[in-house]
PyMOL Python script that loads the backbone (N, CA, C, O; Angstrom):
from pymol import cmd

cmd.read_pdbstr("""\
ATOM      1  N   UNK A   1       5.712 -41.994   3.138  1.00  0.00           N
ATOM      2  CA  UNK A   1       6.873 -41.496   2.433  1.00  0.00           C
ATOM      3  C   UNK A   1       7.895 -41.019   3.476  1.00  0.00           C
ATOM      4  O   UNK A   1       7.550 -40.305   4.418  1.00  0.00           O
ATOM      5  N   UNK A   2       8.960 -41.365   3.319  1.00  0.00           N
ATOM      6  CA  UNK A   2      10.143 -41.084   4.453  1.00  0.00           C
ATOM      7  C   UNK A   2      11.014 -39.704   4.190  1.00  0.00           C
ATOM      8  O   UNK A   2      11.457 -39.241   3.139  1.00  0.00           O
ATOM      9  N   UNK A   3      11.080 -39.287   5.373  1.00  0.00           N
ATOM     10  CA  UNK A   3      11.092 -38.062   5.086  1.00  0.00           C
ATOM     11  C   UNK A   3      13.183 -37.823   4.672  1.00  0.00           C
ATOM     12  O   UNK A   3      14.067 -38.449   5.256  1.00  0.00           O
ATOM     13  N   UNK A   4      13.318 -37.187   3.997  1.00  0.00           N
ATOM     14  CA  UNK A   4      14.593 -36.525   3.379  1.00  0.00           C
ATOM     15  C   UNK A   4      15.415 -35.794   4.664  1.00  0.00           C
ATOM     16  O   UNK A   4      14.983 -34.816   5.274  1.00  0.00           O
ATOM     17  N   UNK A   5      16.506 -36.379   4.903  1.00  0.00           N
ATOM     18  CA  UNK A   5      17.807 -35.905   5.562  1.00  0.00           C
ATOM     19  C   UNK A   5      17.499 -34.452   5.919  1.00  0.00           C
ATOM     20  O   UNK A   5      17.087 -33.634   5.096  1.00  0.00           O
ATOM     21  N   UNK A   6      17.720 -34.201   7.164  1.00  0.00           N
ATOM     22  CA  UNK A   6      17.959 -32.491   7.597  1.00  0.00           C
ATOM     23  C   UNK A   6      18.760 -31.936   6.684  1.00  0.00           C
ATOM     24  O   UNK A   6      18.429 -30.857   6.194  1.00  0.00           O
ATOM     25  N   UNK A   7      19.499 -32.331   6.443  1.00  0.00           N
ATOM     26  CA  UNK A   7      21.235 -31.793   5.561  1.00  0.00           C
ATOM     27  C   UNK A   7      20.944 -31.260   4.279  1.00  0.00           C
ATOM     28  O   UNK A   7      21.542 -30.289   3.816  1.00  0.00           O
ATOM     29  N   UNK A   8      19.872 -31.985   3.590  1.00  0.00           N
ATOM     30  CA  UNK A   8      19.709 -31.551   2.106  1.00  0.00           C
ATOM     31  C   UNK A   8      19.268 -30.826   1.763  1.00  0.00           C
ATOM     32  O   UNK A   8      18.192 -30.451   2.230  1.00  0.00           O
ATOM     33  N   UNK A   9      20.000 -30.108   0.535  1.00  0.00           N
ATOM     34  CA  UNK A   9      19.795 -28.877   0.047  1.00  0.00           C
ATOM     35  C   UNK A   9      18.469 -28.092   0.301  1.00  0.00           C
ATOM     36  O   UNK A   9      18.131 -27.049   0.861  1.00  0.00           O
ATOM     37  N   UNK A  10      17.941 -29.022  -0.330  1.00  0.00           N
ATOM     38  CA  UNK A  10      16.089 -28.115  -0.745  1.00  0.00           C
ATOM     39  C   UNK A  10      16.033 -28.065   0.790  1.00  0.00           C
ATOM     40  O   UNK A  10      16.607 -26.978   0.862  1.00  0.00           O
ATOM     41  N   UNK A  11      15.765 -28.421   2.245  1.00  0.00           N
ATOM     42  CA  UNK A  11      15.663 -28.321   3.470  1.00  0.00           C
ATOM     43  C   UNK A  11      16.396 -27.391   3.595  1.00  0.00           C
ATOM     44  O   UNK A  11      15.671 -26.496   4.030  1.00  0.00           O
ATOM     45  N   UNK A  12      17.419 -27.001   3.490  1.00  0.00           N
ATOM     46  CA  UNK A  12      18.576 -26.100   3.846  1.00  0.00           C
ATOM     47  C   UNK A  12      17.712 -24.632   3.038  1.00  0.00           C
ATOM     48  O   UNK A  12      17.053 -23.722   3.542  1.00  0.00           O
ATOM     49  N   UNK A  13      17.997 -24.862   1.939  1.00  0.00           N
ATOM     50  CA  UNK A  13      17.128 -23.626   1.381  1.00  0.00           C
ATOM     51  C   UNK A  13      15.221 -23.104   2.097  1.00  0.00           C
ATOM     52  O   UNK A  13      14.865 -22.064   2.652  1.00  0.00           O
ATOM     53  N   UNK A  14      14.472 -24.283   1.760  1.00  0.00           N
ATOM     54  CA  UNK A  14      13.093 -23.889   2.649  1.00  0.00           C
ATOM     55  C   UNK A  14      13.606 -23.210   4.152  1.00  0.00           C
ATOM     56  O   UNK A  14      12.899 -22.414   4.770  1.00  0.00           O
ATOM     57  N   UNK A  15      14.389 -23.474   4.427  1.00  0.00           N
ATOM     58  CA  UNK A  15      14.394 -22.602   6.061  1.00  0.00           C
ATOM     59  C   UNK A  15      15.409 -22.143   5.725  1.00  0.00           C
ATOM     60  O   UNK A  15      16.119 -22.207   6.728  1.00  0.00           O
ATOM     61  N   UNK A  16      16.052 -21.633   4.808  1.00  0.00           N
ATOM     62  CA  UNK A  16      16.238 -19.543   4.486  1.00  0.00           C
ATOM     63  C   UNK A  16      15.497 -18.961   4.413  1.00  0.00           C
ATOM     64  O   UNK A  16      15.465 -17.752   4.646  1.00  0.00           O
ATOM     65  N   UNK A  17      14.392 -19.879   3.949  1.00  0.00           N
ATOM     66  CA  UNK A  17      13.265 -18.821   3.367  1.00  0.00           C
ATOM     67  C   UNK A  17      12.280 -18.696   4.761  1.00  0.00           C
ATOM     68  O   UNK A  17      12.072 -17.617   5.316  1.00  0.00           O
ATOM     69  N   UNK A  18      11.843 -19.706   5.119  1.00  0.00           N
ATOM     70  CA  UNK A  18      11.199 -19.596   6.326  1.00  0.00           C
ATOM     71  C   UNK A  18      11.707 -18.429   7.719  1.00  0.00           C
ATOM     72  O   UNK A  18      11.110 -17.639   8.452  1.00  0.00           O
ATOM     73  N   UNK A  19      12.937 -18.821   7.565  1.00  0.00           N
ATOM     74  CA  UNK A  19      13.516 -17.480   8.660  1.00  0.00           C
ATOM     75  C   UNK A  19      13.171 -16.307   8.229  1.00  0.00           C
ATOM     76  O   UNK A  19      12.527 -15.582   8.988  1.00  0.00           O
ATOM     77  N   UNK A  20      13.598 -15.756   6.622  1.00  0.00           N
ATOM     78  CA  UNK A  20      13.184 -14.605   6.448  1.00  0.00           C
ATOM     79  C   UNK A  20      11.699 -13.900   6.255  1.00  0.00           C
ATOM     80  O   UNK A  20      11.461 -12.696   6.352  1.00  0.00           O
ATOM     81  N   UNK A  21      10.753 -14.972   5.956  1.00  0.00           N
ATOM     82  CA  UNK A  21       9.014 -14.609   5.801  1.00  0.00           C
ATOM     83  C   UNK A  21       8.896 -13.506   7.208  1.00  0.00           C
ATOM     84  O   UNK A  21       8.625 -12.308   7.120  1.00  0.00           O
ATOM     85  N   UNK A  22       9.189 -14.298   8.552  1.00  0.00           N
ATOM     86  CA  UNK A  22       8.498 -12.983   9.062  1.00  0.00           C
ATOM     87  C   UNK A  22       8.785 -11.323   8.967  1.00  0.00           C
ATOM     88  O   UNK A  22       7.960 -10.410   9.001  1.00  0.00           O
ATOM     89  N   UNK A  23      10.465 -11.252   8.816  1.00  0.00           N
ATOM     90  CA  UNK A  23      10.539  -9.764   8.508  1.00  0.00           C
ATOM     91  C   UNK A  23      10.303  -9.392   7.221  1.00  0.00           C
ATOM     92  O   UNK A  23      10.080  -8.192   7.065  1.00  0.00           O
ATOM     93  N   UNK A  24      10.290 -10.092   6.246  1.00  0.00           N
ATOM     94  CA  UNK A  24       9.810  -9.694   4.484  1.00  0.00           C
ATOM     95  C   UNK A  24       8.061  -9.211   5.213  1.00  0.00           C
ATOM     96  O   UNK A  24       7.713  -8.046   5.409  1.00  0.00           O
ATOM     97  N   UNK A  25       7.283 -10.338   5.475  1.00  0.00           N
ATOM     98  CA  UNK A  25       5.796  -9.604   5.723  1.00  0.00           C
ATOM     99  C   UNK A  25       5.626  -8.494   6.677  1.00  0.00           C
ATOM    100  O   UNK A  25       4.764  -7.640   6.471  1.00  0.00           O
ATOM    101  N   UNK A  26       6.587  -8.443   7.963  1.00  0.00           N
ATOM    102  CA  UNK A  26       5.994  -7.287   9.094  1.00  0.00           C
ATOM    103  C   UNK A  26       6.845  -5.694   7.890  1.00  0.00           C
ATOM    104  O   UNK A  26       6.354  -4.593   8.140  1.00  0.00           O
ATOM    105  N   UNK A  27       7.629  -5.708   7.106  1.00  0.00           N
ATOM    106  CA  UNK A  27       8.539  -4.746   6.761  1.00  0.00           C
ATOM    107  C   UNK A  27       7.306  -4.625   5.358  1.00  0.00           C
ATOM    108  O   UNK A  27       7.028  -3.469   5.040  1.00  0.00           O
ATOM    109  N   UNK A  28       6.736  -5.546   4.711  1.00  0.00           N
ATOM    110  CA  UNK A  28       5.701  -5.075   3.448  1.00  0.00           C
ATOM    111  C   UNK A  28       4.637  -4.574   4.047  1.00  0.00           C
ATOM    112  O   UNK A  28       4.003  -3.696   3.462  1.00  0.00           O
ATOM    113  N   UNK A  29       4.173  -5.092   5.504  1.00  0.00           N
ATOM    114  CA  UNK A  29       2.756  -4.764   5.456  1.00  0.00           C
ATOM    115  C   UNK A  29       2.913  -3.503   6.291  1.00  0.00           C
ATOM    116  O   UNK A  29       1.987  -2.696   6.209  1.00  0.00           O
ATOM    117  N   UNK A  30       3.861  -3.229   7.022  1.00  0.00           N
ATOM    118  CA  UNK A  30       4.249  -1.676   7.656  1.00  0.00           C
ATOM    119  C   UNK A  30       4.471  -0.603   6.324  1.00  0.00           C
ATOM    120  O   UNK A  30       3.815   0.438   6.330  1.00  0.00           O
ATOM    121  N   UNK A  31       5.189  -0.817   5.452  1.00  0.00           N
ATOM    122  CA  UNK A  31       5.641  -0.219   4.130  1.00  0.00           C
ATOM    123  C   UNK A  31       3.979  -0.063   3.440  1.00  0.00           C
ATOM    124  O   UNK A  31       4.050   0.927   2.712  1.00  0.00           O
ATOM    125  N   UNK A  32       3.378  -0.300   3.414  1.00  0.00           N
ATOM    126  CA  UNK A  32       1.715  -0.146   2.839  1.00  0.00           C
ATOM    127  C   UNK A  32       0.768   0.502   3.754  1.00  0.00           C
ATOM    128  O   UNK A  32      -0.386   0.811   3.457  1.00  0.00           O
ATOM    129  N   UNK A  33       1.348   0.688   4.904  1.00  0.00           N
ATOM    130  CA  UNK A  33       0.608   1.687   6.016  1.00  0.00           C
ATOM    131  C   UNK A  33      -0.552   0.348   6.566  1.00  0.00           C
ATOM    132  O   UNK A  33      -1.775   0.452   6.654  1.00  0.00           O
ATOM    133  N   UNK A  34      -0.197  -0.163   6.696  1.00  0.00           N
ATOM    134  CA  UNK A  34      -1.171  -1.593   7.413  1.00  0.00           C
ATOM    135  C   UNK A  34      -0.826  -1.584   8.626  1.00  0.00           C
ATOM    136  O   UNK A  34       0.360  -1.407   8.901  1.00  0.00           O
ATOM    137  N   UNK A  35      -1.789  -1.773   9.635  1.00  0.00           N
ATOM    138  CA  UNK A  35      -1.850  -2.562  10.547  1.00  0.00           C
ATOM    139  C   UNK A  35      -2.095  -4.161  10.747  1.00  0.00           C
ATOM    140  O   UNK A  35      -2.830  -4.669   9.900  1.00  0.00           O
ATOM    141  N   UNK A  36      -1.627  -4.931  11.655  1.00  0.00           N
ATOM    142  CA  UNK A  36      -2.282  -6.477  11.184  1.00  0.00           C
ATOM    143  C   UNK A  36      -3.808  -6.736  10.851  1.00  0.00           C
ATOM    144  O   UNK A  36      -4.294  -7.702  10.264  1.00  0.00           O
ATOM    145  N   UNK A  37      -4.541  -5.440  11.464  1.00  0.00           N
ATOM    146  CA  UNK A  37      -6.173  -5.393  11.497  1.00  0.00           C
ATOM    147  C   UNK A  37      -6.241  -4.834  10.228  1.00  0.00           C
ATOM    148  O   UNK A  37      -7.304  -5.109   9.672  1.00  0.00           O
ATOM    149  N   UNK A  38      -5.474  -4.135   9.561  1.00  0.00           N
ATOM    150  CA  UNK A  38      -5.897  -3.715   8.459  1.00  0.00           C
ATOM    151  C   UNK A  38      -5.850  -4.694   7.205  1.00  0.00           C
ATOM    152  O   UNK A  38      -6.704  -4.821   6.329  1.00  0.00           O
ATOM    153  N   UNK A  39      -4.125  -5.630   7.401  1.00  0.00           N
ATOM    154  CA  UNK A  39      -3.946  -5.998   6.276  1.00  0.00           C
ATOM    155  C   UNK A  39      -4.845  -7.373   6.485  1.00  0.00           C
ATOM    156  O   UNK A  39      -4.803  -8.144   5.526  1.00  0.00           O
ATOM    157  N   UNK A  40      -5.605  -7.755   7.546  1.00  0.00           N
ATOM    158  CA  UNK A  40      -6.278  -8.904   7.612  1.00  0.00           C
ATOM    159  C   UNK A  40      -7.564  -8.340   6.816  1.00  0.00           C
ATOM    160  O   UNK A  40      -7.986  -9.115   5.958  1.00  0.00           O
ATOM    161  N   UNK A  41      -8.133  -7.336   6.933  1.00  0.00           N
ATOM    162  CA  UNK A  41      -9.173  -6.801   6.198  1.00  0.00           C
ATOM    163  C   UNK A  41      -9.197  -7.289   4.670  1.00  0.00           C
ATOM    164  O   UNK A  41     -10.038  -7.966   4.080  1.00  0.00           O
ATOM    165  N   UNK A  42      -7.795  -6.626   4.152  1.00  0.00           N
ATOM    166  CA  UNK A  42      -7.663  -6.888   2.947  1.00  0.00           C
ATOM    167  C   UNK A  42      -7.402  -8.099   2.176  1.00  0.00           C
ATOM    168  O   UNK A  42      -7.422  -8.153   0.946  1.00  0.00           O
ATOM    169  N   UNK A  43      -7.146  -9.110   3.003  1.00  0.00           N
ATOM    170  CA  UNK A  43      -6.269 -10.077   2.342  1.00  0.00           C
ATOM    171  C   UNK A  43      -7.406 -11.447   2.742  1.00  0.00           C
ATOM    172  O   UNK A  43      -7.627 -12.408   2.004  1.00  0.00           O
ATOM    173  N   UNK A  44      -7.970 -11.218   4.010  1.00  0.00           N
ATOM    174  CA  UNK A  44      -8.876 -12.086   3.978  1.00  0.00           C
ATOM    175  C   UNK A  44      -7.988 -12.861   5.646  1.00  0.00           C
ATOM    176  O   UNK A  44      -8.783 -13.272   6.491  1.00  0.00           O
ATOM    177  N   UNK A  45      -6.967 -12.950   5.868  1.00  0.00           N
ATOM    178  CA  UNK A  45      -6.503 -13.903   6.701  1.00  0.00           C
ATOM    179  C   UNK A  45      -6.435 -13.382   7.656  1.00  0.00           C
ATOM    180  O   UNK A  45      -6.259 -12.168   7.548  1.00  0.00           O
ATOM    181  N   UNK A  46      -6.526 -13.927   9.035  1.00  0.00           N
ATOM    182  CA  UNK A  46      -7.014 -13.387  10.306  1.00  0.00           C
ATOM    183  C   UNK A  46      -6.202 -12.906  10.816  1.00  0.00           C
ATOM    184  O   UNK A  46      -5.114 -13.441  10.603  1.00  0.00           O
ATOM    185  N   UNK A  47      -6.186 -11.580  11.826  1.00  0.00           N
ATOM    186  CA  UNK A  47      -5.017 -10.522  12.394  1.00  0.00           C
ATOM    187  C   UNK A  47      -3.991 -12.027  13.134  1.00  0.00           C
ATOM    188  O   UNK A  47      -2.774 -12.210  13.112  1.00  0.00           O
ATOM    189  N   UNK A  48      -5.081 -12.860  13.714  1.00  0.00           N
ATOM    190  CA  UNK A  48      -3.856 -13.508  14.873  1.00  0.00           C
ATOM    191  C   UNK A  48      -2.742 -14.009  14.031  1.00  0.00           C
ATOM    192  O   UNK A  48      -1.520 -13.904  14.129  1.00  0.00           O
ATOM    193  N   UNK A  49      -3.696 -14.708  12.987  1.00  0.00           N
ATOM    194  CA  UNK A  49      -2.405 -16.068  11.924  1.00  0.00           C
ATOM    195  C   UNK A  49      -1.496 -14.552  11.149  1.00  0.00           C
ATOM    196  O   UNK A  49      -0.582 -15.021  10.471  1.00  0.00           O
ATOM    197  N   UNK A  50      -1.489 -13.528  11.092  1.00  0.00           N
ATOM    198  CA  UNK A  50      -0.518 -12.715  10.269  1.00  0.00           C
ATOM    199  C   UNK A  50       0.302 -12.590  11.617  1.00  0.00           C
ATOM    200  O   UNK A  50       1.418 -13.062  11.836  1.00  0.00           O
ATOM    201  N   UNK A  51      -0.408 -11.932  12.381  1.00  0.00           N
ATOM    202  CA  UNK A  51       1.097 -12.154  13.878  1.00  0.00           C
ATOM    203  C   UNK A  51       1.781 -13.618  14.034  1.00  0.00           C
ATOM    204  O   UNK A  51       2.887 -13.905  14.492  1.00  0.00           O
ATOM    205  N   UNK A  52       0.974 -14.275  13.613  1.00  0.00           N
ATOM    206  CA  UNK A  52       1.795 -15.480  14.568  1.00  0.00           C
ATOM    207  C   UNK A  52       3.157 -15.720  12.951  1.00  0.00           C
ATOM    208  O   UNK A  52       4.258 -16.159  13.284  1.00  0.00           O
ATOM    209  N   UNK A  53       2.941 -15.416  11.427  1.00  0.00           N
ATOM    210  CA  UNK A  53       3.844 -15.769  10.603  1.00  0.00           C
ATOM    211  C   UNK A  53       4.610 -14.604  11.455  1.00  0.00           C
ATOM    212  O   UNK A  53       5.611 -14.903  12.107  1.00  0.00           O
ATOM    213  N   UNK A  54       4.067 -13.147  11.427  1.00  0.00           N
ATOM    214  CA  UNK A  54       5.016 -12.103  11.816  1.00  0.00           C
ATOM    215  C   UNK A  54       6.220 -12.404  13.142  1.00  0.00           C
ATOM    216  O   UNK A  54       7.196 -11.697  13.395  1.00  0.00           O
ATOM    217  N   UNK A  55       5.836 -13.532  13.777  1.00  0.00           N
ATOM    218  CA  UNK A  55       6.691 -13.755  14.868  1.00  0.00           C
ATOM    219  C   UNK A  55       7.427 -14.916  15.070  1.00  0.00           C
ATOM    220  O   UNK A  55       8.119 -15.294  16.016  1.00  0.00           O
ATOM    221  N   UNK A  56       6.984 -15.679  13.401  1.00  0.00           N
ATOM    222  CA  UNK A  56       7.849 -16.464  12.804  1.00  0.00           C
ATOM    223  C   UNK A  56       7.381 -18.019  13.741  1.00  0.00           C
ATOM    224  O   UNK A  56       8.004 -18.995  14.157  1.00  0.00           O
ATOM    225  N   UNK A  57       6.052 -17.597  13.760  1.00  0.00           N
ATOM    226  CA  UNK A  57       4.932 -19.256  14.837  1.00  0.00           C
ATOM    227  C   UNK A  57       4.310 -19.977  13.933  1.00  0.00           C
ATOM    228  O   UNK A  57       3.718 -21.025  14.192  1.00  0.00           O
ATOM    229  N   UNK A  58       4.416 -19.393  12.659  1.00  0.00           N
ATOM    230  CA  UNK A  58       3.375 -20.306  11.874  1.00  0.00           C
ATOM    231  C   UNK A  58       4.053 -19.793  10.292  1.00  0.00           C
ATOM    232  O   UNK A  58       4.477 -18.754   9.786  1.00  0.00           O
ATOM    233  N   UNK A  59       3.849 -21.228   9.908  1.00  0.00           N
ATOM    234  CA  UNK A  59       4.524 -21.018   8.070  1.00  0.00           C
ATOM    235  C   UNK A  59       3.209 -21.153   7.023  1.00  0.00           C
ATOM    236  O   UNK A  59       2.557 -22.167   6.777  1.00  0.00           O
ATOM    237  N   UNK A  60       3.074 -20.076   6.601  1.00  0.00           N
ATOM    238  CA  UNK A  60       1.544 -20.511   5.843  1.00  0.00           C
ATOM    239  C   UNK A  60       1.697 -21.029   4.423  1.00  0.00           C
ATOM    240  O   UNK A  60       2.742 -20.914   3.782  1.00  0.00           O
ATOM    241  N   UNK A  61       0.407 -21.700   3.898  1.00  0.00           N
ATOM    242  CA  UNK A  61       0.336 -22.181   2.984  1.00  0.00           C
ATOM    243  C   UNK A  61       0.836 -21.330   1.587  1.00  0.00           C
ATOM    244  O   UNK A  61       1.249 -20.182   1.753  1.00  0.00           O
ATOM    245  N   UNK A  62       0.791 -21.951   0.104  1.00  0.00           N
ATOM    246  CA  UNK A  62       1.150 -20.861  -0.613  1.00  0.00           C
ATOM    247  C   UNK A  62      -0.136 -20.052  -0.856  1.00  0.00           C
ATOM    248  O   UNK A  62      -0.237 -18.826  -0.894  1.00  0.00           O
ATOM    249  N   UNK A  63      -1.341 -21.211  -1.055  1.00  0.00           N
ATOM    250  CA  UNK A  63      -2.490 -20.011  -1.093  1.00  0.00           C
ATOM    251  C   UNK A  63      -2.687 -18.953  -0.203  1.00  0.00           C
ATOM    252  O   UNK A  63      -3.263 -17.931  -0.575  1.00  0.00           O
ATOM    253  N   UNK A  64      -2.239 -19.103   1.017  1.00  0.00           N
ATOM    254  CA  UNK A  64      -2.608 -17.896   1.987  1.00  0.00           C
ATOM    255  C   UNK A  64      -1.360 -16.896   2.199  1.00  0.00           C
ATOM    256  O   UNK A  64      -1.359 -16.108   3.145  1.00  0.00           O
ATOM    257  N   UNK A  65      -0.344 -16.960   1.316  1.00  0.00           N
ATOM    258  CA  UNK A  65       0.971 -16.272   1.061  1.00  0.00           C
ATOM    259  C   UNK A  65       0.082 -15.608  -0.178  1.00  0.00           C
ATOM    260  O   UNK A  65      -0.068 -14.396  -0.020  1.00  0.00           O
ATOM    261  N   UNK A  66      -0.488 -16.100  -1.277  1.00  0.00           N
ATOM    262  CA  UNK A  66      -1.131 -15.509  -2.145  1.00  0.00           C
ATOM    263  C   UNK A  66      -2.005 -14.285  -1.749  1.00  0.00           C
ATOM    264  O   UNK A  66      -1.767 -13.113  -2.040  1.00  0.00           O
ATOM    265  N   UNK A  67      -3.163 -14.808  -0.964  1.00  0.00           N
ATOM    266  CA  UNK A  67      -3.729 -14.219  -0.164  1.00  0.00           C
ATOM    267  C   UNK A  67      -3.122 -13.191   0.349  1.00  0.00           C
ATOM    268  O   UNK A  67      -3.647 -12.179  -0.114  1.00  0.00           O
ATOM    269  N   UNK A  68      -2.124 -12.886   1.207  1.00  0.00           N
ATOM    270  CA  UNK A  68      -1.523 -11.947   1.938  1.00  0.00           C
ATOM    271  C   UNK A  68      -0.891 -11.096   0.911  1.00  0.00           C
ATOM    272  O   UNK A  68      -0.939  -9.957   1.375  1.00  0.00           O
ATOM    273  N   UNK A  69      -0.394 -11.070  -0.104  1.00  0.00           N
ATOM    274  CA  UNK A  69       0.468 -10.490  -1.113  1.00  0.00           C
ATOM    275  C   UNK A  69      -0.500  -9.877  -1.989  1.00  0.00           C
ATOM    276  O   UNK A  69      -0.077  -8.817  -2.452  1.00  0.00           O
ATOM    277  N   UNK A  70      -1.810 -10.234  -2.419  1.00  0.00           N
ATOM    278  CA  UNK A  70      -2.976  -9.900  -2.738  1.00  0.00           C
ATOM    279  C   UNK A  70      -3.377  -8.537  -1.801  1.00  0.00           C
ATOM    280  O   UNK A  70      -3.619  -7.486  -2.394  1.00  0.00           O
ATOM    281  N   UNK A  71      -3.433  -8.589  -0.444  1.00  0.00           N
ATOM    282  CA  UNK A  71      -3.777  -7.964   0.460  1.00  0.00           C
ATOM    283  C   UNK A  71      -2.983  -6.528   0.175  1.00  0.00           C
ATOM    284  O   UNK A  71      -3.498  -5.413   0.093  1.00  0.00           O
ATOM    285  N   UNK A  72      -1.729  -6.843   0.061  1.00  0.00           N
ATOM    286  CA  UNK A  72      -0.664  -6.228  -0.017  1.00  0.00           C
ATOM    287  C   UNK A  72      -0.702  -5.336  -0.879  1.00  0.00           C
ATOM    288  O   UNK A  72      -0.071  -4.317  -0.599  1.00  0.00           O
ATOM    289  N   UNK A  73      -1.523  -5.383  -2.377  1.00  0.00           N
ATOM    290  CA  UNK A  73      -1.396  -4.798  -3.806  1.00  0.00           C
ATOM    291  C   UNK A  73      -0.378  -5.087  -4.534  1.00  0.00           C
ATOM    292  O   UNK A  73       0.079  -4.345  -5.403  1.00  0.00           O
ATOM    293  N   UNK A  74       0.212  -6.604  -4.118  1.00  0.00           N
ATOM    294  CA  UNK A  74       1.540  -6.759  -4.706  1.00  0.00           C
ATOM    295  C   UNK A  74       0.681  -8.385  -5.520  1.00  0.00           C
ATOM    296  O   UNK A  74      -0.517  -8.667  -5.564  1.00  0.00           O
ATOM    297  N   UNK A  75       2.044  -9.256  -6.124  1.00  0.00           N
ATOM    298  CA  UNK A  75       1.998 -10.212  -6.747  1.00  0.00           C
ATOM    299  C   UNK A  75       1.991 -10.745  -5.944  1.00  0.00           C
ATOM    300  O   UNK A  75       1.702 -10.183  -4.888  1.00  0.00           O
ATOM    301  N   UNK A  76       2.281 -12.056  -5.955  1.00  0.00           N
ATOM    302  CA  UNK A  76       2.919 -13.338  -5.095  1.00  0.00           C
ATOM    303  C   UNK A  76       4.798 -12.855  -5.427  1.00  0.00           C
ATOM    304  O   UNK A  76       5.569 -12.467  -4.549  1.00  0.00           O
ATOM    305  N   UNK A  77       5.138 -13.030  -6.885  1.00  0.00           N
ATOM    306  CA  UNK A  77       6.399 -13.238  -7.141  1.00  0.00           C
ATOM    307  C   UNK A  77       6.950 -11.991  -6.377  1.00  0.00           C
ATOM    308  O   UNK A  77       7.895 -12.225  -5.623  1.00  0.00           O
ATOM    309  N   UNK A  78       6.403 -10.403  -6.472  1.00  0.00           N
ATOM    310  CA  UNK A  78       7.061  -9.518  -5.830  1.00  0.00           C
ATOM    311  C   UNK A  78       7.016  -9.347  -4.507  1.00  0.00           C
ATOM    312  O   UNK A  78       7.736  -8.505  -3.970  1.00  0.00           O
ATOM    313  N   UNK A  79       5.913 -10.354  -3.600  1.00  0.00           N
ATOM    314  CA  UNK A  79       6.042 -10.709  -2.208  1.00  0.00           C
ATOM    315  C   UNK A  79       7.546 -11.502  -1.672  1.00  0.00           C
ATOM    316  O   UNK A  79       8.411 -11.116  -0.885  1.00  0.00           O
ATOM    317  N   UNK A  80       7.430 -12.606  -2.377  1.00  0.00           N
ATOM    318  CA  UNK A  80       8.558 -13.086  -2.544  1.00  0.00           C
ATOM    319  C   UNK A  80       9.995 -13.002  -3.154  1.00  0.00           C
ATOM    320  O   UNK A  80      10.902 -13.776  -2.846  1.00  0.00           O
ATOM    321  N   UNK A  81      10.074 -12.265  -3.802  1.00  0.00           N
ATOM    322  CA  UNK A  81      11.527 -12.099  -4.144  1.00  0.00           C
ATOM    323  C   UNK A  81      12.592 -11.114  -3.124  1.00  0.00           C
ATOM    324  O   UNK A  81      13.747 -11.284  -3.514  1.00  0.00           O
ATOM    325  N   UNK A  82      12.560 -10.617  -2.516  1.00  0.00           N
ATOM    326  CA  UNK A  82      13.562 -10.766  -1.881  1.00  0.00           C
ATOM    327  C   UNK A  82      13.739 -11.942  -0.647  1.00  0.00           C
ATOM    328  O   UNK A  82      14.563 -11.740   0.245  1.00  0.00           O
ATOM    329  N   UNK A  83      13.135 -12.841  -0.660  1.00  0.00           N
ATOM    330  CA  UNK A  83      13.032 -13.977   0.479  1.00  0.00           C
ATOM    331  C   UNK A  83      14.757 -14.932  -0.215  1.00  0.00           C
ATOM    332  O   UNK A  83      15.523 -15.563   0.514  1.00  0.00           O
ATOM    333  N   UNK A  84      14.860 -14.812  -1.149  1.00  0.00           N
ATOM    334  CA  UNK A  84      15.768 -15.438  -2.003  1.00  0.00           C
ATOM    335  C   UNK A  84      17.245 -14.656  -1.764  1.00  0.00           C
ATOM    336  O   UNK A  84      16.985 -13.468  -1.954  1.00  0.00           O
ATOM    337  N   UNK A  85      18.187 -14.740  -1.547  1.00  0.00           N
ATOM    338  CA  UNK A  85      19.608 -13.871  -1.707  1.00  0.00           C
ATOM    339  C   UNK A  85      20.330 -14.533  -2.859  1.00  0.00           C
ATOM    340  O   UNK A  85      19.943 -15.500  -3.515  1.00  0.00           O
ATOM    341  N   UNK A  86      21.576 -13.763  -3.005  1.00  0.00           N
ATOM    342  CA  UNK A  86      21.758 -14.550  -4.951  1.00  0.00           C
ATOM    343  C   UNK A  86      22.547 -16.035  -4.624  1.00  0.00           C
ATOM    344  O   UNK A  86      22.861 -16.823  -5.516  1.00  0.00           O
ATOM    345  N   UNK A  87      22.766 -16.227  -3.376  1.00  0.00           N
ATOM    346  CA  UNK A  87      23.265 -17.887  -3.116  1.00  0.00           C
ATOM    347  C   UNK A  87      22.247 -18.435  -3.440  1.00  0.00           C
ATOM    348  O   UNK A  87      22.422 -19.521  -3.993  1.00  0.00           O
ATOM    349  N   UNK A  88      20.929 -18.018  -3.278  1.00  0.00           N
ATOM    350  CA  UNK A  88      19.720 -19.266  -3.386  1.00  0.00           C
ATOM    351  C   UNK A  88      19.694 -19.941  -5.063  1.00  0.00           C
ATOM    352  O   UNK A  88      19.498 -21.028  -5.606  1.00  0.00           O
ATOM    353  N   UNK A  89      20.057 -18.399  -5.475  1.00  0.00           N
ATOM    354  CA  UNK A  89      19.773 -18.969  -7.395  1.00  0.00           C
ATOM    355  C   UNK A  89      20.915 -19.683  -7.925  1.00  0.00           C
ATOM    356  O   UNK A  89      21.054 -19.725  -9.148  1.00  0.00           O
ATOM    357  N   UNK A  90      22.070 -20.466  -6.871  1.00  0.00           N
ATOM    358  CA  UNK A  90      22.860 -21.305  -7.774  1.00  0.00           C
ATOM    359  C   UNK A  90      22.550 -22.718  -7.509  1.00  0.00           C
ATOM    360  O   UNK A  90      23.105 -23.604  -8.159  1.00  0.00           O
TER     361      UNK A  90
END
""", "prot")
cmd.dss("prot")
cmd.show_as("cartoon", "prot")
cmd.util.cbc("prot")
cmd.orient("prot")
């Protein structure tokens, strides 16, 4: 399957979102009194792979975004919603 133009929208949007994951997770999991050792405890996913999203090295799956937001005591949807600004919803 060939891959879709840099230029297009949905690309343009996935890396808004991708830029903002690492400070949405280092700013939730500091805000919950976590350490990366802690919130790996909870969530199941390993201290390194939460540093490496935290430093914006690695884009994780949605299950392991689940996972981490789980960790968190949050949803998925309330992990994610501010990753979105109100340009994204037109």
């Amino acid at each position: 399957m060939p891959n879709a133009p840099d230029n297009h929208e949905a690309h343009d949007y996935a890396e808004r979102i991708r830029e903002r994951l690492p400070r949405r997770l280092q700013e939730l999991r500091e805000a919950a009194g976590f350490t990366k050792y802690g919130l790996s405890r909870e969530s199941g996913v390993s201290r390194e792979y939460i540093g490496k999203i935290e430093r914006g090295k690695a884009n994780p799956t949605l299950p392991v975004t689940a996972q981490i937001s789980h960790g968190l005591g949050m949803t998925l949807e309330q992990f994610t919603h501010e990753l979105e600004d109100e340009d994204d919803a037109e």
